[in-house]
C-alpha positions as CSV (number, residue, x, y, z in Angstrom):
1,X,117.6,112.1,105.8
2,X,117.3,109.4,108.3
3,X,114.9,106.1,107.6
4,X,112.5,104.1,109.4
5,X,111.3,100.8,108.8
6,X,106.6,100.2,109.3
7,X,104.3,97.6,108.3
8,X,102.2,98.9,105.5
9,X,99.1,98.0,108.0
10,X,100.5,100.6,110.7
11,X,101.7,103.5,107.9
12,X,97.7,103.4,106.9
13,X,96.5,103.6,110.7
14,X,99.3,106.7,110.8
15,X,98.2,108.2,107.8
16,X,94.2,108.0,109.0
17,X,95.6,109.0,112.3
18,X,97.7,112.2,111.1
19,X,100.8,111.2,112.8
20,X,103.0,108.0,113.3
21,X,103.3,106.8,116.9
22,X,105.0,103.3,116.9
23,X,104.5,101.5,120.3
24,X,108.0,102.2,121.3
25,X,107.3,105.9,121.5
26,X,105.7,104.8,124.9
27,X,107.6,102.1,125.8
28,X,111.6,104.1,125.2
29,X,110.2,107.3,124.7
30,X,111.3,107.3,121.5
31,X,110.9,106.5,117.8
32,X,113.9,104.1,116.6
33,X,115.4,105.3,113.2
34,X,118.9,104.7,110.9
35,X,120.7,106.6,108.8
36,X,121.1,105.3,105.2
37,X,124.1,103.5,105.9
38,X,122.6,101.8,108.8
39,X,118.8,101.0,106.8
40,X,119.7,97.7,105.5
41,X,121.8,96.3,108.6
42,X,118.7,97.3,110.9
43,X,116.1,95.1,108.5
44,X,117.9,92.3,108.2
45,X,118.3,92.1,112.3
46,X,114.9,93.0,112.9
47,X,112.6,92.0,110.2
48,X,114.1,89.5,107.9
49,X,111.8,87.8,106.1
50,X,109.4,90.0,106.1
51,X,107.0,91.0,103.0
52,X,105.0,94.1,104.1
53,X,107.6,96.6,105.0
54,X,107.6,100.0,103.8
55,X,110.6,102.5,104.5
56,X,109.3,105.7,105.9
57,X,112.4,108.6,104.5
58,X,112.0,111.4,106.9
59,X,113.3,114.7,106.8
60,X,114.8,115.6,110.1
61,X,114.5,119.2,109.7
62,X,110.3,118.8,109.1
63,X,110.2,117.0,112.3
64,X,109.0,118.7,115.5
65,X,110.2,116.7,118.5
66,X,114.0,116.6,119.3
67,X,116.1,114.0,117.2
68,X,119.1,112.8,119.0
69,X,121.8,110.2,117.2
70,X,122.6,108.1,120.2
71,X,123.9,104.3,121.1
72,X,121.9,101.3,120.8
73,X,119.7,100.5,124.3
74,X,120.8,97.3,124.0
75,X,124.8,97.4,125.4
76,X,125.3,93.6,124.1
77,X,124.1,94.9,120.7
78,X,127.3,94.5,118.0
79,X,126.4,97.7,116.9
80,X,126.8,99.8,120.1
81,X,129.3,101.6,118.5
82,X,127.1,103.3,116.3
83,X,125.0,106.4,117.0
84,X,121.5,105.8,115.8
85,X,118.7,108.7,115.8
86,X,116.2,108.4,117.8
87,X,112.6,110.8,117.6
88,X,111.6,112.0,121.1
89,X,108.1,112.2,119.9
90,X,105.5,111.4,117.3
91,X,106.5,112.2,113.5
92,X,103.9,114.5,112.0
93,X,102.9,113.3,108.1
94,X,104.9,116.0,106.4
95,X,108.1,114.8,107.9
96,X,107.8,111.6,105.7
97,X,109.2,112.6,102.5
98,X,109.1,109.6,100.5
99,X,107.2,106.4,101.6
100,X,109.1,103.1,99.3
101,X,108.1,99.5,99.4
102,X,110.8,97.5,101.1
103,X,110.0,94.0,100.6
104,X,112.6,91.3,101.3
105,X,114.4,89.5,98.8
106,X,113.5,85.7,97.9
107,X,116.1,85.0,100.0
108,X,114.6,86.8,103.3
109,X,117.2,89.6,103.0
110,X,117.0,93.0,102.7
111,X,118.9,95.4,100.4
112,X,118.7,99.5,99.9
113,X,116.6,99.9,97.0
114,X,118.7,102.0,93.6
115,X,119.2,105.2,93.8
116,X,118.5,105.9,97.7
């Protein structure tokens, strides 16, 4: 399973839409994703703070375009160590397995809900 972190606003548009294309699709070329050990780091450097989040669990077999686990972009990134996977194109509805509410904690941190 790999993970990927939406606003609830731009899950609806994908779900009216029939697929999810974040902007980064054409701005990298690709859709940014972590594994579960990598979820929680990812939204607390990205989105901390923030209330309307919803994790996206996606089934990499389900989804059509290529997924490669590569480096950060980013070279100064701490976490260039890490191979991250990356969707070379948009992730069709039926990919998404599970869709959980990942609100941050009163503290603006985020944790990996139970049972993930």
């Amino acid at each position: 399973m790999i993970f990927h972190l939406v606003s609830k606003a731009n899950w609806q548009n994908a779900i009216r839409s029939g697929s999810y294309e974040p902007p980064t699709l054409k701005t990298e070329g690709f859709v940014h994703c972590s594994t579960r050990g990598q979820t929680a780091d990812t939204a607390n450097r990205l989105f901390r703070g923030r209330a309307d989040l919803v994790l996206l669990c996606i089934d990499p077999a389900r989804v059509a375009p290529e997924v490669r686990f590569e480096a950060p972009t980013d070279p100064a990134d701490p976490r260039a160590h890490e191979l991250f996977p990356h969707v070379y194109g948009p992730i069709k509805l039926d990919a998404v397995t599970q869709v959980i509410e990942f609100p941050c904690d009163a503290h603006g941190s985020f944790r990996l809900p139970d049972g993930l």
